[in-house]
Every structure is written in structure tokens, then in C-alpha cells.
C-alpha positions in Angstrom: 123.0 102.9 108.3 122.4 102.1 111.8 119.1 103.7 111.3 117.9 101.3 108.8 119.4 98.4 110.9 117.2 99.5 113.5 114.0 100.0 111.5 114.5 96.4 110.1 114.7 94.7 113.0 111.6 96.5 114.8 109.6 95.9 112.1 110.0 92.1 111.7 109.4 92.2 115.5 106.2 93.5 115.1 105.7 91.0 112.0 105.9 87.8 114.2 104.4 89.5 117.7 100.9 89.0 115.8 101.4 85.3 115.0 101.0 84.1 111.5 97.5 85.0 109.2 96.2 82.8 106.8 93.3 82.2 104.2 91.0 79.6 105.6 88.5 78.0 103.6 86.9 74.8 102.1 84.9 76.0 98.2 84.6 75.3 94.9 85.2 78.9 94.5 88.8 80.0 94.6 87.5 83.9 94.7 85.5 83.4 97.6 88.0 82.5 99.7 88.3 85.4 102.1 88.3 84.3 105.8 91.1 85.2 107.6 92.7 83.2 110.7 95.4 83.9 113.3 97.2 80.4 113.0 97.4 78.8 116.6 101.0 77.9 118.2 102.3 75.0 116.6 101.0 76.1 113.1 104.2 77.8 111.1 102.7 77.7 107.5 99.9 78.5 105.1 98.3 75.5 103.1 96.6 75.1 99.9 94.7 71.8 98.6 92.7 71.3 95.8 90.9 67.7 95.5 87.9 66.9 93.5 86.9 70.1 92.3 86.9 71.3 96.4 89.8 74.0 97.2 90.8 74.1 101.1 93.4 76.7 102.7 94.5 77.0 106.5 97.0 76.8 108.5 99.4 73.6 109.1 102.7 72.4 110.4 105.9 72.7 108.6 106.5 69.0 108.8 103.1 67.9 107.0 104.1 70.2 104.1 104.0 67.1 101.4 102.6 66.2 98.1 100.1 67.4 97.5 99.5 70.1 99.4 101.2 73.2 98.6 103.1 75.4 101.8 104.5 78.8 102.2 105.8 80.9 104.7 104.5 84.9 105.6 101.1 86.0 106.3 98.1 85.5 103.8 100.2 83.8 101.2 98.5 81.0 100.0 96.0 83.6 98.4 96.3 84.8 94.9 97.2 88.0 95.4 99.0 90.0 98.3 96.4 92.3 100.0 96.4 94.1 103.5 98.8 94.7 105.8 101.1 92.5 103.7 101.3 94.5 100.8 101.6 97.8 103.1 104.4 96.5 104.6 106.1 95.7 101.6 105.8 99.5 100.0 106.2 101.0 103.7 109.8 98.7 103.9 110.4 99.8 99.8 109.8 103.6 101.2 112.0 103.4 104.3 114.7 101.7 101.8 114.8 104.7 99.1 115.0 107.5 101.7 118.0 105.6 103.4 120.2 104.2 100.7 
């Protein structure tokens, strides 16, 4: 058990050494969105907008997270689907649960 323990936190360590990822983008076209950013200190969420017709996602401080615009927490999640290194994680930490428990 103190196995897993271990395993958790090192893993979450190595989550937050890379700073947060986001989708960045300004379109028309939600699918085309696929320009990934490193969000600078300072910047603790992912943002999504749509005005007019236009669709815009970066980064953005936890305290500007109003109405309209649409927050969330963990890398790349204001896309639609989970891709990458976030989805690995998630089956490598499902993995890592099974063997253990």
C-alpha cells in the first residue's frame, strides 16, 4: 500500500513540474483548434469563449473565471476530447491501480 502511496505522489509531482498545457486558439472552427501552450506563472486555468460565431481558448487566471467564459483545471481540458499525455496518464494511473488493489 505504501507502494501505491508512493507512485501517487511522484506522479502528480511530475504532473505540475511541467506547468499547465492548454489549447490556444482564436476560429470559427472548433476542430481546428490544436495549438498547444505551456501556460506562463500566474495562469492556473484553461479558458473557453465563444462570441459571435469566433471560439477563443488559452490560458487565464482563476480569479477572471466569470460568465461567460468557461474554466477548468488539468492540462488540455478545455478541448473536446482528452488526447496525449493526458489520457496516458489516466490508463497508466488505472494500470498501476489494478495491479495494486
Amino acid at each position: 500500500m505504501q507502494l501505491c502511496g508512493v507512485l501517487t505522489v511522484l506522479v502528480m509531482s511530475l504532473c505540475t513540474a511541467h506547468g499547465l498545457r492548454c489549447y490556444s486558439c482564436v476560429t470559427t472552427d472548433p476542430k481546428s483548434c490544436t495549438n498547444i501552450i505551456t501556460c506562463p506563472a500566474g495562469l492556473d486555468r484553461c479558458s473557453s469563449v465563444s462570441a459571435l460565431g469566433v471560439l477563443t481558448k488559452t490560458c487565464i487566471s482563476s480569479n477572471l473565471c466569470v460568465s461567460p467564459i468557461s474554466c477548468c483545471q488539468g492540462d488540455l481540458c478545455n478541448g473536446a476530447i482528452p488526447t496525449g499525455p493526458s489520457a496516458v496518464l489516466l490508463l497508466v494511473s488505472s494500470a498501476i491501480i489494478t495491479l495494486f488493489i
